[in-house]
ZAMARGU-4260 file (C-alpha; in steps of 0.2 Angstrom, whole numbers, plus 5000, padded with zeros to 4 digits):
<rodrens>
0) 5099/4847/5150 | 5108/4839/5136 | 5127/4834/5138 | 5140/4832/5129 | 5147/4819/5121
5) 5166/4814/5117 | 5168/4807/5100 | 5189/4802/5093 | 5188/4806/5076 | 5204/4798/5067
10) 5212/4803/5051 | 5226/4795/5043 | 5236/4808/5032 | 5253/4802/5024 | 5254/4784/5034
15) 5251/4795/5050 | 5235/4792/5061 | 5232/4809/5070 | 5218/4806/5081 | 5206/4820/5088
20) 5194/4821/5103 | 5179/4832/5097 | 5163/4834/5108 | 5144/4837/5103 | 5127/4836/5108
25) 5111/4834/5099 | 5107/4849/5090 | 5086/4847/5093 | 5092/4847/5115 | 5102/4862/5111
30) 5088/4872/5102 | 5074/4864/5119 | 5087/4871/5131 | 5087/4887/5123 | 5070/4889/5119
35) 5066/4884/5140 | 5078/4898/5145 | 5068/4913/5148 | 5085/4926/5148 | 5089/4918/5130
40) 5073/4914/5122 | 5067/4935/5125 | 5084/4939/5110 | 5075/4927/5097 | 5069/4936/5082
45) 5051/4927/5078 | 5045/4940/5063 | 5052/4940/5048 | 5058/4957/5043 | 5061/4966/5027
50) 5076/4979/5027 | 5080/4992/5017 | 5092/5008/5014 | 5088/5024/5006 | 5103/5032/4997
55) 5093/5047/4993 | 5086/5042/4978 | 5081/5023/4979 | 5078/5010/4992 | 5088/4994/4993
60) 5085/4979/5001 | 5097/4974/5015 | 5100/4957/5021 | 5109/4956/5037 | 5102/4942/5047
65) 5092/4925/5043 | 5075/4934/5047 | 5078/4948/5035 | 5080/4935/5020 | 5066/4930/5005
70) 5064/4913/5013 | 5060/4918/5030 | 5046/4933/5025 | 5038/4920/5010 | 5036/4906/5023
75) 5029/4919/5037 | 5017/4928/5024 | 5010/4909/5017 | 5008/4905/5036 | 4995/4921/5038
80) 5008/4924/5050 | 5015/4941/5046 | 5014/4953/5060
</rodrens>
């Protein structure tokens, strides 16, 4: 498991130094932590998906998550990967 890490970050505004204690991690330990965790890892969406509404007439693409997005599908379709 990755921990935490204290970091002061200091700012000076207006001849005042204002000091702030922020804590992070390693972003690549985070994702390995998540992608070990069974409970978690089963909510990942690993297709890309394409959305879309029907007002009656026409069909519009919806974007309303990361995997619903032009990017995600071309880099899935390229990779043989779709479905």
């Amino acid at each position: 498991m990755f921990q935490f890490t204290r970091h002061e970050v200091k700012l000076p505004h207006k001849s005042v130094d204002y000091c702030f204690e922020t804590w992070s991690r390693p972003l690549w330990g985070w994702i390995i932590d998540h992608l070990l965790n069974p409970d978690i890892v089963r909510q990942f969406e690993w297709d890309a998906q394409r959305v879309e509404r029907y007002d009656g007439k026409d069909f519009t693409r919806v974007y309303t998550e990361p995997w619903t997005g032009n990017r995600f599908w071309e880099v899935q379709v390229r990779s043989g990967n779709l479905f």
